[in-house]
Structures are given as structure tokens and as C-alpha cells.
N, C-alpha and C positions, 0 to 999 in steps of 0.2 A: 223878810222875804228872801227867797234864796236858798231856806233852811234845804230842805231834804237835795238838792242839788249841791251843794257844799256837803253834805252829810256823805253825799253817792259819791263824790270826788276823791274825797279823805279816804273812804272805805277804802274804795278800790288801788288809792297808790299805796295807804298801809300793805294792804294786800297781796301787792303786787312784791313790793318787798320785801316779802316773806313775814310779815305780821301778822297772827291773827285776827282780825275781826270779827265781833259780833255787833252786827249795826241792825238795833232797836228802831221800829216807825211807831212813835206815839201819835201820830197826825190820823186824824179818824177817816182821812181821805187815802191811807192807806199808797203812796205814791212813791215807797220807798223800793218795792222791790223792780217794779217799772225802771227808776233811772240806775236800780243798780244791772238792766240789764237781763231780769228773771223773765223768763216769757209771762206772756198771762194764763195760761193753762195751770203754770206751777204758783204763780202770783195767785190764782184764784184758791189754790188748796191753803191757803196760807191762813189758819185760823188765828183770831185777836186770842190774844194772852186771857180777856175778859169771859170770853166765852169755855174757858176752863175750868168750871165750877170746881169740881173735884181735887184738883192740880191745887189752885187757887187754898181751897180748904185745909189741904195737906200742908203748905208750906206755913204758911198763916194760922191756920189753928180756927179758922173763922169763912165761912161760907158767903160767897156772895150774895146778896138782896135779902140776909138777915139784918137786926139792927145789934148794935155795939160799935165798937171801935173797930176803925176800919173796914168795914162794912161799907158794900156800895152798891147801889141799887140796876139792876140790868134787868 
């Protein structure tokens, strides 16, 4: 418990001093950009990594909700 608040914590002191940050929400409840602070307007544009079929196919070599390896059904 706690994860994505300890996650929004870290980010932002990395951040803060001068660290890059890229802070990933695997949490399906999506609650990451919320405690980092994103409004919800710009939180709503926020598309899952999953729903990039195309993107997805290109790095991977492999299309989502086909079957083989790595494959996975959406």
C-alpha cells in the first residue's frame, strides 16, 4: 500500500533536484498522474502504453491480441 504515493514523492524530489524523471503508472487505476500533481484534463489525455497497437508492433516486432510470444490480448 502506499505504492504510487511513495512513487509521486520520489519523482518529484528527484525532480526537484535536477534529476530526470520518467515515472511509469502500471496500476490500471491510473492514479499516478493525479498525485504527481497533473490536472485531470491533461491526466485524461494520458493514453495506456496498451492501447498503442502500432507503437507496440514496431518495437516488439509483434502486434497486440495476435497469439505468439508476447502477445497479449486487449
Amino acid at each position: 500500500m502506499g505504492k504510487t504515493t511513495l512513487t509521486s514523492c520520489l519523482a518529484t524530489i528527484l525532480a526537484r533536484n535536477g534529476i530526470n524523471v520518467l515515472a511509469v503508472d502500471e496500476d490500471p487505476q491510473m492514479n499516478l498522474p493525479n498525485a504527481l500533481g497533473v490536472g485531470f484534463e491533461a491526466a485524461s489525455r494520458i493514453v495506456p502504453l496498451n492501447r498503442h497497437a502500432d507503437y507496440i508492433e514496431e518495437k516488439t516486432g509483434i502486434r497486440p491480441g495476435r497469439s505468439g510470444w508476447g502477445a497479449c490480448s486487449s
